[in-house]
Backbone as a chain_set.jsonl record, in Angstrom:
{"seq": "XXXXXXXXXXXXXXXXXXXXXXXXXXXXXXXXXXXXXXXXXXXXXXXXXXXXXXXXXXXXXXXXXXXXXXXXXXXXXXXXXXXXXXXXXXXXXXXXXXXXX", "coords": {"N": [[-70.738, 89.123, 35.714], [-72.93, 88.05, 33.255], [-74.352, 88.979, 30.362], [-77.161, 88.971, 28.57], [-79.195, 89.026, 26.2], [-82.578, 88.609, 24.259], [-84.702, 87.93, 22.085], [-86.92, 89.416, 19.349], [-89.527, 90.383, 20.81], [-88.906, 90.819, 23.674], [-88.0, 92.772, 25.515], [-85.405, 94.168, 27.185], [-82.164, 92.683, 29.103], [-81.256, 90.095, 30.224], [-79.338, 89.227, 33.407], [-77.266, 86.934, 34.304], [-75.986, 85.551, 36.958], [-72.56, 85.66, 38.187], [-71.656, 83.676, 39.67], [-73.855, 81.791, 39.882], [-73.165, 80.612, 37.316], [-70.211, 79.88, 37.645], [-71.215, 77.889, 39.675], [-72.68, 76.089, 38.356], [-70.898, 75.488, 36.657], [-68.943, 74.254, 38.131], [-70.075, 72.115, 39.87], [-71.604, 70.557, 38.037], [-70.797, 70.278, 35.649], [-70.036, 69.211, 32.068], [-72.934, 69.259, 31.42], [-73.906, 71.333, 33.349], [-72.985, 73.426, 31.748], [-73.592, 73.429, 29.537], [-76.203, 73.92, 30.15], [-76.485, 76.665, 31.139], [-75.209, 77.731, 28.566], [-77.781, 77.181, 27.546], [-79.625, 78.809, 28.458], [-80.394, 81.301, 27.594], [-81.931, 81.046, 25.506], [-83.638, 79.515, 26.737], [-85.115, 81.192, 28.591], [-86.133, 83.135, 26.857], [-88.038, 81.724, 25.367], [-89.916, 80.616, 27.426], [-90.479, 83.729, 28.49], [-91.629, 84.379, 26.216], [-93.927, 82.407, 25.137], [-95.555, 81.972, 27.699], [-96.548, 84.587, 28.575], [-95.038, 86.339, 29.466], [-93.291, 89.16, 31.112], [-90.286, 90.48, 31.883], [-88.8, 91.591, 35.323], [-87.104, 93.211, 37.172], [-84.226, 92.672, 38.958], [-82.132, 89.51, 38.304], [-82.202, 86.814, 39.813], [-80.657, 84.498, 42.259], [-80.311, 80.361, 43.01], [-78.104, 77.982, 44.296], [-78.402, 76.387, 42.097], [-80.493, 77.436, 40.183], [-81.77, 79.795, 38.197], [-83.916, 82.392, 38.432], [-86.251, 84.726, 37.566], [-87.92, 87.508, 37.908], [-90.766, 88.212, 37.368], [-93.844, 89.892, 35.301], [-97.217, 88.855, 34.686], [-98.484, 89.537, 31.52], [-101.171, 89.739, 30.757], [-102.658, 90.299, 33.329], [-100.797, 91.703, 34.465], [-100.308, 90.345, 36.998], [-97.685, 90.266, 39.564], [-95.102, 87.716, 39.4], [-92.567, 84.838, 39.363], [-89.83, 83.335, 37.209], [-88.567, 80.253, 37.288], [-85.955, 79.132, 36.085], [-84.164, 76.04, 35.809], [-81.819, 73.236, 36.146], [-83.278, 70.065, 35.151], [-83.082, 67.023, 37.04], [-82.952, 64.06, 38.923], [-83.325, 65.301, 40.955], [-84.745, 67.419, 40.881], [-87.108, 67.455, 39.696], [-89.387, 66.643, 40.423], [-90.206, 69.151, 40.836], [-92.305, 71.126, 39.954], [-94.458, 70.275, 40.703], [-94.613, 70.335, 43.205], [-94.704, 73.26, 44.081], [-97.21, 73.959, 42.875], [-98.36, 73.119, 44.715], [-97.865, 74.132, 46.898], [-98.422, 76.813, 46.179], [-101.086, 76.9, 46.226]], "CA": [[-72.126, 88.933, 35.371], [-73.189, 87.743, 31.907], [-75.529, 89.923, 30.184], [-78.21, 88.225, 27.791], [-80.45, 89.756, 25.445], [-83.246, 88.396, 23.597], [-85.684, 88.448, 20.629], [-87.599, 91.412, 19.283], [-90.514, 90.695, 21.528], [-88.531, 90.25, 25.251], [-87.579, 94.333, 25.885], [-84.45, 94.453, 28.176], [-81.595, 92.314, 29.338], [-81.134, 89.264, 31.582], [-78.204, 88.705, 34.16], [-76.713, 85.509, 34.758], [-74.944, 85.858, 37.875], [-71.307, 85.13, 37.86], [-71.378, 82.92, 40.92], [-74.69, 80.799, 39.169], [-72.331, 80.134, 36.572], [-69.209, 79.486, 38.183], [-71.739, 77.04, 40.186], [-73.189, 75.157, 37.321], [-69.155, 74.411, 35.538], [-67.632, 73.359, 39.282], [-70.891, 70.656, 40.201], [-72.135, 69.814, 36.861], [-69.461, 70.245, 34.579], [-69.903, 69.305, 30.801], [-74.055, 69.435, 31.686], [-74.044, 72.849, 33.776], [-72.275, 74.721, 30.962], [-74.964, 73.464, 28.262], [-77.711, 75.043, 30.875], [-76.426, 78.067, 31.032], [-75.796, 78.06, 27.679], [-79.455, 77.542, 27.037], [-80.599, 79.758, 29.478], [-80.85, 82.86, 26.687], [-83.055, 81.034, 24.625], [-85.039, 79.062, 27.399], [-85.503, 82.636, 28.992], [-86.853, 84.069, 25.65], [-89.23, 80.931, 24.738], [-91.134, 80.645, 28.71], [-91.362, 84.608, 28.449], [-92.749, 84.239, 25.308], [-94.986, 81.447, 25.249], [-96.129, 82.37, 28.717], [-96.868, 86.112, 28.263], [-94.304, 87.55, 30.662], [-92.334, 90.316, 30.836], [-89.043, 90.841, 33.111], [-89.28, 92.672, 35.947], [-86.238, 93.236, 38.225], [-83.11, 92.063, 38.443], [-82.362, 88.365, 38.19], [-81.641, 85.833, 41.612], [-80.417, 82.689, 41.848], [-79.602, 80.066, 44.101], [-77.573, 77.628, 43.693], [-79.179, 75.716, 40.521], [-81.447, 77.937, 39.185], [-81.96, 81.34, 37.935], [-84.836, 83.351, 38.899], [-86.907, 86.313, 37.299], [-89.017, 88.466, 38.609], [-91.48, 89.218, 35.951], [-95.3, 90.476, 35.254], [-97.776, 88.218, 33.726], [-98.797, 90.811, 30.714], [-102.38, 89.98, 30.511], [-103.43, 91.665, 34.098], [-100.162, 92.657, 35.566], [-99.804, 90.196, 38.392], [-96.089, 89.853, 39.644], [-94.846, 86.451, 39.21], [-91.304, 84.517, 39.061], [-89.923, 82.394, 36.444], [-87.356, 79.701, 37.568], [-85.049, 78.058, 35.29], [-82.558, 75.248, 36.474], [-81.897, 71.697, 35.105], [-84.003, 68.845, 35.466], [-82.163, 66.235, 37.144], [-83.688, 63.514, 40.001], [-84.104, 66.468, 42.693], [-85.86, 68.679, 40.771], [-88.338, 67.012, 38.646], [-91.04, 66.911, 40.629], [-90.373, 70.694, 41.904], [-93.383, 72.005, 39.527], [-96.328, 69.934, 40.797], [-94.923, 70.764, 44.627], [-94.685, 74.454, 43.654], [-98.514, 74.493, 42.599], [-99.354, 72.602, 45.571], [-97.704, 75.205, 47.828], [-99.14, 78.083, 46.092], [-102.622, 76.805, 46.509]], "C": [[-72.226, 88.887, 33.856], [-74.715, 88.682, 31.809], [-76.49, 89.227, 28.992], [-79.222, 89.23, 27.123], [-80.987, 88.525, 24.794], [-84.213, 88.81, 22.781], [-86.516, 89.709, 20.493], [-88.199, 91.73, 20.403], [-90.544, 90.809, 23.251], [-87.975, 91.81, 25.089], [-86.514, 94.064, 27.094], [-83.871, 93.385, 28.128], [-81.757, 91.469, 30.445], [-80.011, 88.751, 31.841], [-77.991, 87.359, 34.279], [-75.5, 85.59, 35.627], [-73.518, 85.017, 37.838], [-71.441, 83.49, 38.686], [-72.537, 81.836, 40.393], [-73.627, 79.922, 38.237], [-71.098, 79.159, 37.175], [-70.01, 78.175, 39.125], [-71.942, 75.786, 39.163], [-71.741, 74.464, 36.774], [-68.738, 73.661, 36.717], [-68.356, 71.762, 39.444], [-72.05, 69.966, 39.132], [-71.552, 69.412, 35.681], [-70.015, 70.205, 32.878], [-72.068, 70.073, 30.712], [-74.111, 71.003, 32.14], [-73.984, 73.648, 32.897], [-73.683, 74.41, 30.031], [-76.405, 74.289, 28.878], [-77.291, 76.473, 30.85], [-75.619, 78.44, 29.682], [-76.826, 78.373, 27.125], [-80.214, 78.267, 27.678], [-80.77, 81.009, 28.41], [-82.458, 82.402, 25.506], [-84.473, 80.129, 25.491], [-85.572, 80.131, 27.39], [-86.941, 82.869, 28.011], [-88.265, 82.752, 25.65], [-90.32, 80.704, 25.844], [-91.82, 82.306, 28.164], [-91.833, 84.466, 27.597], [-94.416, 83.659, 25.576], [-95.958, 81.799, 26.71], [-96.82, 83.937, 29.111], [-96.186, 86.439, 29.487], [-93.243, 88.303, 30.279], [-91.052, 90.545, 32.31], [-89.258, 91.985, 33.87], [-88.849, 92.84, 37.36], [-85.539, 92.57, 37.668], [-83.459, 90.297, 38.815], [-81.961, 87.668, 39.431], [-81.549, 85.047, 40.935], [-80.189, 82.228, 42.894], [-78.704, 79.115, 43.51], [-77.447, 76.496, 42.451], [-79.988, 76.447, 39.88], [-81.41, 79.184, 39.393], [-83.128, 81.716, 37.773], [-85.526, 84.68, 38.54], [-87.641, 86.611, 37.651], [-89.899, 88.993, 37.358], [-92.938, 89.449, 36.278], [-95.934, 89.594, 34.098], [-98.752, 89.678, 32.896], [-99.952, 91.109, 30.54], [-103.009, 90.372, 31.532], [-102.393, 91.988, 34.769], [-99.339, 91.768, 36.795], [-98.297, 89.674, 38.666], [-96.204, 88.153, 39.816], [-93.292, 86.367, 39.355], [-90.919, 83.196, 37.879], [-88.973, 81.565, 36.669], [-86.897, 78.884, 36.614], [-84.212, 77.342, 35.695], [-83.114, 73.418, 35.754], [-82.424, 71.015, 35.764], [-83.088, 67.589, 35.684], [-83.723, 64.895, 38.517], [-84.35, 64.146, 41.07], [-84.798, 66.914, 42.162], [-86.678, 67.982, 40.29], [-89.663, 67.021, 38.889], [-91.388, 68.216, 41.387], [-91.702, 71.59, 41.509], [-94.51, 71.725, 40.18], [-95.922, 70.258, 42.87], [-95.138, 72.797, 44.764], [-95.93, 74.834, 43.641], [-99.182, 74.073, 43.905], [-99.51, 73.674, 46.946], [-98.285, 76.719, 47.006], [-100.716, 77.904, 45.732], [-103.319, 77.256, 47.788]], "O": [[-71.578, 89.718, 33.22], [-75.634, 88.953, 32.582], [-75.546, 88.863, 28.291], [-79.893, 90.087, 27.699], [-80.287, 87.52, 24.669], [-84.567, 89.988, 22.746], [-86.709, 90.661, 21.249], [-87.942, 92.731, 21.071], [-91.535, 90.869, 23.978], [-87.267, 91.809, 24.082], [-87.079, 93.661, 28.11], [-84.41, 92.591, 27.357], [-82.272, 91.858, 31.493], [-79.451, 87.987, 31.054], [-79.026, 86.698, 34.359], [-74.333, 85.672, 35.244], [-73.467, 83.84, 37.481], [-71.296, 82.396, 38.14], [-72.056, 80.707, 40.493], [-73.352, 78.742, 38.453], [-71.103, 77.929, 37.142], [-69.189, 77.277, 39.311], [-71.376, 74.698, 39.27], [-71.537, 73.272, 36.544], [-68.223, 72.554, 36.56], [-67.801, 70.674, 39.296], [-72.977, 69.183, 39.34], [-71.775, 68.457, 34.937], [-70.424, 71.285, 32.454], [-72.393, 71.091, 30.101], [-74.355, 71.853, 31.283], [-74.723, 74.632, 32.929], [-74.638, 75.182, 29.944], [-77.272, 74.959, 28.318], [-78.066, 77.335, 30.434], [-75.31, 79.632, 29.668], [-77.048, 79.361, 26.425], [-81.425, 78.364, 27.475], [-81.651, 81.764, 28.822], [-83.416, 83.008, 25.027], [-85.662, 80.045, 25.183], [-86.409, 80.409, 26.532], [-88.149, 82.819, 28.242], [-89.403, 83.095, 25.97], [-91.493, 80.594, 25.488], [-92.94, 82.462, 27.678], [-93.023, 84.314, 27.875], [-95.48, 84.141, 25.964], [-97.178, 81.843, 26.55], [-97.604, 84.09, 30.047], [-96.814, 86.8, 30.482], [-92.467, 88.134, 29.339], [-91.283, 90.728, 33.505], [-89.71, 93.059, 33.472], [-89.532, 92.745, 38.38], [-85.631, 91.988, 36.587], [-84.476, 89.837, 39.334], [-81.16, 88.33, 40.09], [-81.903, 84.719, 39.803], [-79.888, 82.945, 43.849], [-78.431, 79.254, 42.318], [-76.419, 75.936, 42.07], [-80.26, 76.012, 38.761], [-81.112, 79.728, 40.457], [-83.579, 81.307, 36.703], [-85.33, 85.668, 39.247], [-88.462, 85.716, 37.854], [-89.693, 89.953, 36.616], [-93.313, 89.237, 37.432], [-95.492, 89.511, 32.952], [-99.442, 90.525, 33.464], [-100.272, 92.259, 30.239], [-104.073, 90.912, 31.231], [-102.653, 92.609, 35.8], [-98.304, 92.09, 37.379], [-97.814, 88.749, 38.012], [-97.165, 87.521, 40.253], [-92.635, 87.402, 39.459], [-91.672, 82.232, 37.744], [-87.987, 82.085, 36.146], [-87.536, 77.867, 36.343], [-83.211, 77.951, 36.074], [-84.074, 72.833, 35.255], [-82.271, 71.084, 36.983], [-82.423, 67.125, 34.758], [-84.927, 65.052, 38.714], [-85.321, 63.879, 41.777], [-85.872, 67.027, 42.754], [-87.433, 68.008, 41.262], [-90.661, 67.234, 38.2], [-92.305, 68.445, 42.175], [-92.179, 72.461, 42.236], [-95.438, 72.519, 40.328], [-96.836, 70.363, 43.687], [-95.781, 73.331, 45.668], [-96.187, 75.89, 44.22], [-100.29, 74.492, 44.239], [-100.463, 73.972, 47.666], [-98.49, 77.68, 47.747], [-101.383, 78.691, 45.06], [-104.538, 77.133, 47.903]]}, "num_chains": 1, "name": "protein.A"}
């Protein structure tokens, strides 16, 4: 498990499960590794910009990594998914809002 910290304003550590990883280098290869490279500073710039805070450990499946966090301004639990934008996913945000309507 990879351990991740970020900036002043993100309090605690985020996992990057081995097996995410080891996923991303076998079926993405030069691409995968650059995502989970950037996963420390995506992380940091959603919670930021978004006002959330981590909150549990981290999931994944097998493209994307998963936090469990608290939106800061009333509390309510939320998740934040990170995984690369490719043809499958792209339109995963606007089905996402449609199912949590």
């Amino acid at each position: 498990m990879v351990r991740l910290t970020h900036g002043p304003r993100i309090a605690g550590v985020i996992d990057i499960p081995d097996e995410l990883i080891a996923t991303q280098y076998a079926y993405n290869g030069a691409a995968g590794r650059a995502f989970i490279a950037a996963l420390p500073e995506l992380a940091g710039r959603f919670l930021e910009e978004w006002g959330l805070r981590p909150d549990g450990p981290s999931m994944y499946g097998v493209c994307a990594l998963v936090l469990p966090v608290v939106r800061e301004a009333d509390g309510v639990p939320a998740a934040l998914k990170l995984q690369p934008v490719d043809e499958e996913t792209a339109g995963e945000p606007v089905a996402l809002r449609a199912w949590a309507a």
